[in-house]
C-alpha positions in Angstrom: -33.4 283.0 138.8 -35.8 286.0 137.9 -34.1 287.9 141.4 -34.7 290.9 142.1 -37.3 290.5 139.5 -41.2 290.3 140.2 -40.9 287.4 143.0 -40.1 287.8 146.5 -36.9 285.6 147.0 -34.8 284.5 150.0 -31.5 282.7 150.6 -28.7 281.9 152.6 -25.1 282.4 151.0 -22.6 280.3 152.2 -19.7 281.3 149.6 -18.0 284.2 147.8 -18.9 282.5 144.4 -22.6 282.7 145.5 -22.6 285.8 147.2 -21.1 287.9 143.8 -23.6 285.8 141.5 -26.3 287.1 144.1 -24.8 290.6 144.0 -24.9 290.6 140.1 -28.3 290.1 140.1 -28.9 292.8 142.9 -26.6 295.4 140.6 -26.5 294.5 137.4 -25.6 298.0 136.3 -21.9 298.4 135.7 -19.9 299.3 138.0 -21.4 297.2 140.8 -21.6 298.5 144.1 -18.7 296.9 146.6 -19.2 293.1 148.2 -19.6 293.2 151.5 -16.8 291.7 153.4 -17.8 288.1 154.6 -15.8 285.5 156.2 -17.2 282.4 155.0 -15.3 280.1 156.8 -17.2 281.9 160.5 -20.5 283.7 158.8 -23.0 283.4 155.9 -25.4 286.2 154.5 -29.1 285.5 154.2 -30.5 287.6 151.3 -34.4 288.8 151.9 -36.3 290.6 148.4 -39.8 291.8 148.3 -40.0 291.1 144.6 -41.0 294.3 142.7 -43.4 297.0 144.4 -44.7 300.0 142.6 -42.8 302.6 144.7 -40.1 303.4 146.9 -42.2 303.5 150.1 -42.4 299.7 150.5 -39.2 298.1 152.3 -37.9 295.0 154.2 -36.0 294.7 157.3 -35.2 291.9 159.1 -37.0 292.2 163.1 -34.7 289.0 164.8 -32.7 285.9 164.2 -34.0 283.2 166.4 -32.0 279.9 167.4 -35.2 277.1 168.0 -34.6 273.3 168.9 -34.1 272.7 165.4 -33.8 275.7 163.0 -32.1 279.5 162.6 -35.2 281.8 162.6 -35.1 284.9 160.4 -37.9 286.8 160.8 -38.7 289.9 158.6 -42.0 292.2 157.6 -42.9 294.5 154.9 -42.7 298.1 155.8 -45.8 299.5 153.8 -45.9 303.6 152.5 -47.4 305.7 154.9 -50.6 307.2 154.0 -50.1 310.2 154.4 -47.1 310.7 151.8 -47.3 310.4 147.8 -44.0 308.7 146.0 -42.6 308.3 142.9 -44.0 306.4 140.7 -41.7 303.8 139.9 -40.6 300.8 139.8 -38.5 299.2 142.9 -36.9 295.5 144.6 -37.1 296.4 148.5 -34.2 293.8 149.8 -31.8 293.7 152.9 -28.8 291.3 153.8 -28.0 290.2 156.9 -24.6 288.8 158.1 -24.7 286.2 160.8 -22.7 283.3 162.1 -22.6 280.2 160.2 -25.8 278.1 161.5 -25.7 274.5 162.4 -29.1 273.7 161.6 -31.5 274.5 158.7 -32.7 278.5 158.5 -36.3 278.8 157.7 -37.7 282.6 156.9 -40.8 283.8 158.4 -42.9 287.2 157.7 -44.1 288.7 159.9 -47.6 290.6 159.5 -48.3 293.4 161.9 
C-alpha cells in the first residue's frame, strides 16, 4: 500500500476504480494530473515503480511485452545516472504505465539487468 513509497511495486489494472486508486497514490498532490484514457472492456494498464531512488537520474522503461505458452511477459530495466553528470539531490519514484490489450493468461514482470 506504501506505493510509490520506498518499495518497488508492479501491477496490472484491470478497472477504472483501480486505475484512479493507483493514480491517487502516484499524485497525491491536488489537482491530480489527468487519467489516462483506457478502455477496460479491450485493454488493461500494467503499472511498473522503482520504489524511491535518491535522484532524478534513475528511471524505468518498459523494453518488450512478450506473449509465452503460458504468460504476458513485461520486461523492464532500471536506467541508472550517467557518470559523468551530477543531479539534484532529492528524493524521487521512477515509474512508467504501459497500456496493452487485455491478456488471456497470467502477466509475470521480469527485470532486466544489462
Amino acid at each position: 500500500d506504501g506505493f510509490p513509497g520506498e518499495k518497488p511495486h508492479q501491477a496490472v489494472v484491470t478497472s477504472s476504480k483501480e486505475l484512479e486508486d493507483q493514480w491517487k497514490k502516484l499524485f497525491p498532490q491536488k489537482p491530480a494530473k489527468p487519467l489516462p484514457k483506457i478502455d477496460f472492456d479491450q485493454e488493461v494498464a500494467a503499472i511498473l515503480s522503482l520504489g524511491t531512488r535518491p535522484h532524478p537520474g534513475y528511471g524505468i522503461e518498459v523494453t518488450r511485452i512478450v506473449r509465452t505458452a503460458d504468460a504476458v511477459r513485461i520486461e523492464y530495466r532500471e536506467t541508472l545516472p550517467d557518470p559523468e553528470k551530477k543531479y539534484i539531490q532529492v528524493l524521487v519514484h521512477p515509474f512508467v504505465i504501459v497500456r496493452m490489450a487485455r491478456p488471456d493468461r497470467k502477466v509475470e514482470f521480469v527485470q532486466i539487468r544489462k
